[in-house]
N, C-alpha and C positions, 0 to 999 in steps of 0.2 A: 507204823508210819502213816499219816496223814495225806490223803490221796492229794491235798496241797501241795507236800510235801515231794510227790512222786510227779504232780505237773513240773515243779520249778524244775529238780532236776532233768526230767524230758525237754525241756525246755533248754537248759544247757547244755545238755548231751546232742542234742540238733544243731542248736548253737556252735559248739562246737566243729561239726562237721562244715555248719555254713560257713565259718571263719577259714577253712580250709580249703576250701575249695571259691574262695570269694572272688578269683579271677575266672573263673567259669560263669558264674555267673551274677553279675556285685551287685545288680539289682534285683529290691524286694519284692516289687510290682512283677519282675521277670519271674522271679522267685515261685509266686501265690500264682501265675500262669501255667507254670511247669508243674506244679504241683496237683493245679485243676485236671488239664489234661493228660497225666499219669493218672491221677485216679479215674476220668470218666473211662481212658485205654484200660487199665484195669478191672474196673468191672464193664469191658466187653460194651461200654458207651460211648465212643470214640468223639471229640470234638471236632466238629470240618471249623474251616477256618472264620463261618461263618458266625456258626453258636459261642465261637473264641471273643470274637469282636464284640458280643451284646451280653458278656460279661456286664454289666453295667457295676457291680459292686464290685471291681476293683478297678476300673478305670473308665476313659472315655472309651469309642470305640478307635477313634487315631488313635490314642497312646495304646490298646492295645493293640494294632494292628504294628506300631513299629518295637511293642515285645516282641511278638512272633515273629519282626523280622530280627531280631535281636538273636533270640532262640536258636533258630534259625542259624543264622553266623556262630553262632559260640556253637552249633553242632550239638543240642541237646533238643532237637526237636526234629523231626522230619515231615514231610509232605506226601502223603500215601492215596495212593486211590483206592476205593472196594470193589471189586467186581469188573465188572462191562463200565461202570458210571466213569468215565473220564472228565468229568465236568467238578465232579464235588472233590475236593483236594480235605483230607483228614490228616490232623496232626497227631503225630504220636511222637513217645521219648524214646532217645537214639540208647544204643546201648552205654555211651558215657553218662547220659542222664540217670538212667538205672544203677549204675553203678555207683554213682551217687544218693539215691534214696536209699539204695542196697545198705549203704552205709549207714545214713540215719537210720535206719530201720532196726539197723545191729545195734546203734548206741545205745538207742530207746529201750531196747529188749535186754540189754544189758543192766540197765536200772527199775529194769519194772521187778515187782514184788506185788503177789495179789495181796489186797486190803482187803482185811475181815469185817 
């Protein structure tokens, strides 16, 4: 199979799940947000809500600032502090937002086949 072949279906197999869960969260912009900030939480890079807003490649900084209030309300984002710093507020994904990539992540690996 043609690693083409393994994007399209990864691509519908996520698809998939986004269609499913579309009232969690129906925007794509909110989408490529949640996504950023799981992976920086993920690799232990956490976004404050600061570095969220100067996103500049997916939005302005208002539009992203009313994602994260978006986020936010739909309960797949939260507002966390580290340490003593009461001042910097970091966002990370709620256990429903995991649960959700949880899923994509099973589809994806569901179709993957390593290519020789």
């Amino acid at each position: 199979m043609k690693n083409r072949d393994l994007f399209f279906q990864l691509l519908a197999a996520v698809n998939d799940v986004e269609n499913k869960h579309h009232t969690a969260a129906p925007d794509i912009d909110a989408q490529i947000l949640l996504m950023r900030i799981a992976m920086g939480h993920h690799a232990k890079l956490p976004l404050n809500v600061t570095k969220a807003m100067n996103l500049r490649h997916i939005g302005s900084p208002a539009m992203l600032h009313r994602k994260i209030n978006d986020l936010l309300q739909w309960g797949l984002v939260e507002l966390v502090f580290e340490g003593g710093n009461r001042r910097t507020k970091y966002l990370e994904p709620t256990k429903k937002a995991y649960a959700i990539i949880d899923e994509m992540a099973d589809a994806a690996a569901a179709i993957h086949e390593p290519v020789s």
